[in-house]
C-alpha positions as CSV (number, residue, x, y, z in Angstrom):
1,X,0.0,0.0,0.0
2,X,1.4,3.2,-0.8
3,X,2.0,6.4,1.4
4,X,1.6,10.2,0.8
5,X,2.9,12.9,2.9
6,X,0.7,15.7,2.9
7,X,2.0,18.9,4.4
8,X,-1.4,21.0,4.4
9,X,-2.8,24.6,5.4
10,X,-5.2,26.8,5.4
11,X,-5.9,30.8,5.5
12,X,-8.4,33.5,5.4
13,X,-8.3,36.8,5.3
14,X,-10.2,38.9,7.7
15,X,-11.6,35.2,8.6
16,X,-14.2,34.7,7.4
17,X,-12.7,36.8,3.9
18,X,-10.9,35.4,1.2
19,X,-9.4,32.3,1.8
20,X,-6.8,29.5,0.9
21,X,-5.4,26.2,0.7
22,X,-2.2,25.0,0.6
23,X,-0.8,21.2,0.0
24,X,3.1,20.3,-0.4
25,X,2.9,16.1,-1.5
26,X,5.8,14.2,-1.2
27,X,5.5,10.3,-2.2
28,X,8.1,7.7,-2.4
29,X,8.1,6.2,-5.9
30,X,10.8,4.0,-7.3
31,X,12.9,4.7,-5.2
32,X,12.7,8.7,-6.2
33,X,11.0,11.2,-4.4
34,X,8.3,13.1,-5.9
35,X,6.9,16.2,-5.1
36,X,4.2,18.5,-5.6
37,X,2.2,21.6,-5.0
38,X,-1.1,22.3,-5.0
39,X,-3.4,25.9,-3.9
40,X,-6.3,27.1,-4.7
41,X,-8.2,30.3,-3.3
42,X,-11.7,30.9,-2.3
43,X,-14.1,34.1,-2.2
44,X,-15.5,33.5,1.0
45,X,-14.6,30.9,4.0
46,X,-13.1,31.1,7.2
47,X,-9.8,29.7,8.0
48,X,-11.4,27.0,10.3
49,X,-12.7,25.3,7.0
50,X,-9.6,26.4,4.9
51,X,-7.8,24.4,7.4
52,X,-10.1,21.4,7.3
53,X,-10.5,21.1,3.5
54,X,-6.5,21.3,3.1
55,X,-6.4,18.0,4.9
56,X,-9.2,16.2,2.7
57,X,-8.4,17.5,-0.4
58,X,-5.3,15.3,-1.0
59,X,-8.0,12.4,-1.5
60,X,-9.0,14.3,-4.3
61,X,-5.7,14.6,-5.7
62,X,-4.3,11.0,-5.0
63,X,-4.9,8.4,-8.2
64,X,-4.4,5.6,-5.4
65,X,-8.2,5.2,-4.0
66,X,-6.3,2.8,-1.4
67,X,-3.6,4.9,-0.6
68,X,-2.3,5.8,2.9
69,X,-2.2,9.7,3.4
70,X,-0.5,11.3,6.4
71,X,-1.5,14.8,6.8
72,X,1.0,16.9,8.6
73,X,-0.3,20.3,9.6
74,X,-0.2,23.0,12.3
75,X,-4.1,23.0,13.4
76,X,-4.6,21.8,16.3
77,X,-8.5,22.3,15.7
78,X,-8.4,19.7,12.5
79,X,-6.5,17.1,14.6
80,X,-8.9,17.5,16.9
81,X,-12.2,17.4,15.2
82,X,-11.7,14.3,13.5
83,X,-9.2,12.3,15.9
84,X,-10.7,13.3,19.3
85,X,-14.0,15.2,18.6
86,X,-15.6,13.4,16.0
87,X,-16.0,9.9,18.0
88,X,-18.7,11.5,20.4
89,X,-20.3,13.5,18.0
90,X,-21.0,10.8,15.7
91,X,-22.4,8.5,18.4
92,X,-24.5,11.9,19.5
93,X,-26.0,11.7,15.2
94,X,-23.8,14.9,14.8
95,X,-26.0,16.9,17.6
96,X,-24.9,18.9,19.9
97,X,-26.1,18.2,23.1
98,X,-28.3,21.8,23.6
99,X,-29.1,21.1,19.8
100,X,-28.0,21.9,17.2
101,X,-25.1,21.2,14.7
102,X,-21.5,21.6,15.5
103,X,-19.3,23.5,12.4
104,X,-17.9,22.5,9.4
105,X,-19.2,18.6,9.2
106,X,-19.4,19.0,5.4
107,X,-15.8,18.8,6.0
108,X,-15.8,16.8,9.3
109,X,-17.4,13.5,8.0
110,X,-15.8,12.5,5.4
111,X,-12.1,13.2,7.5
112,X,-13.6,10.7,10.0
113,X,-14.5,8.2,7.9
114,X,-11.2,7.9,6.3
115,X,-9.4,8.5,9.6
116,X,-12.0,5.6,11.0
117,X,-10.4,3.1,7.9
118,X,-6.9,3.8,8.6
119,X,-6.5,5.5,5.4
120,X,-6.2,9.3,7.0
121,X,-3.1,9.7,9.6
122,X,-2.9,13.3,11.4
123,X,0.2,14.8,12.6
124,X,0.6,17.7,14.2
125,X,3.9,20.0,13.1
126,X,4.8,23.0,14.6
127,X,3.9,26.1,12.6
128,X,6.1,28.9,11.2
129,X,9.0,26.6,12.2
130,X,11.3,26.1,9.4
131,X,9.5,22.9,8.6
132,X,10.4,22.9,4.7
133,X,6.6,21.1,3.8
134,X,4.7,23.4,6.3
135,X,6.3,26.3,5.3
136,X,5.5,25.7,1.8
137,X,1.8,24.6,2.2
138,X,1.8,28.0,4.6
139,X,2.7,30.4,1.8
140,X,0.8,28.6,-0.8
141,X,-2.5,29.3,1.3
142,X,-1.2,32.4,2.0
143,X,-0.6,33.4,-1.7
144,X,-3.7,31.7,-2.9
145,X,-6.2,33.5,-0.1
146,X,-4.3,37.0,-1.3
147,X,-4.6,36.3,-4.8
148,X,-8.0,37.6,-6.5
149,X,-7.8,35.7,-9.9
150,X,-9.1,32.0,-9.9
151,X,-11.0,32.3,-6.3
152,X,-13.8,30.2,-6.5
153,X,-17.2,29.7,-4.3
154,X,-16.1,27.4,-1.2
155,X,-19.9,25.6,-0.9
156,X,-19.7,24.4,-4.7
157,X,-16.2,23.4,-4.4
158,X,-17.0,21.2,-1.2
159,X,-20.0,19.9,-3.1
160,X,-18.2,18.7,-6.0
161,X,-15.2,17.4,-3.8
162,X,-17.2,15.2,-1.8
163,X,-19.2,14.0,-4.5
164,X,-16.2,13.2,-6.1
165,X,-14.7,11.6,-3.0
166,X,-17.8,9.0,-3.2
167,X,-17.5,7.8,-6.1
């Protein structure tokens, strides 16, 4: 089974305000290392689900539908929702105890589910460290939340991502 190293981040300006992803994917291949970047900027989102969708979207981008990814990031709030959070609020049907929904399960749920089959690994790096990956996926978010041209609507893009995700 292979393994991808996903260094992944998110941003938003003003937050919620124009917002970004960033990936850096490194993956071991006959015996070469290969890289590569991915961004992509939004009109409107909040950093929350900037950071979120930077750890799913490597799914999306991996030709391997079996594949092992290992997300390495600096949010604290994604590691949490799906690897400490997300157990009690699925066995609560996504409620919240005083009703209602909790945030960002558009994004939440499908993280879980391939956290729950061993496919999704979540590692926390420290930010703004000197962490080669990190710092890349930083300033690609960065650049892509900055940069006008190209931003796209976040609800359609999350729609077609985890449509495409299912199939």
């Amino acid at each position: 089974m292979s393994k991808i190293l996903a260094y992944t981040d998110g941003s938003s300006i003003n937050n919620p305000g124009p917002s970004g992803i960033g990936l850096f994917l490194i993956k071991e291949k006959s015996g070469k290392t290969l890289t590569k970047e991915y961004s992509k900027g939004f009109k409107h989102a909040t950093n929350n689900q900037m950071e979120l969708l930077a750890c799913l979207y490597p799914f999306k981008l991996s030709k391997d539908k079996t594949c092992v990814i290992e997300v390495l990031t600096d949010s604290q709030y994604a590691i949490n929702c799906v690897t400490v959070w997300a157990k009690g609020w699925a066995k609560n049907n996504w409620r919240k105890p005083e009703g209602g929904t909790y945030k960002n399960l558009e994004l939440i749920k499908p993280l879980y589910e391939l956290y729950k089959s061993g496919r999704l690994i979540m590692t926390k790096v420290k930010g703004h460290s000197g962490i080669e990956g990190n710092d890349k996926a930083d300033l690609l978010a960065r650049t892509a939340s900055a940069t006008k041209t190209g931003q796209v609507d976040y609800e359609k893009f999350v729609q077609n991502l985890i449509s495409a995700l299912s199939t």
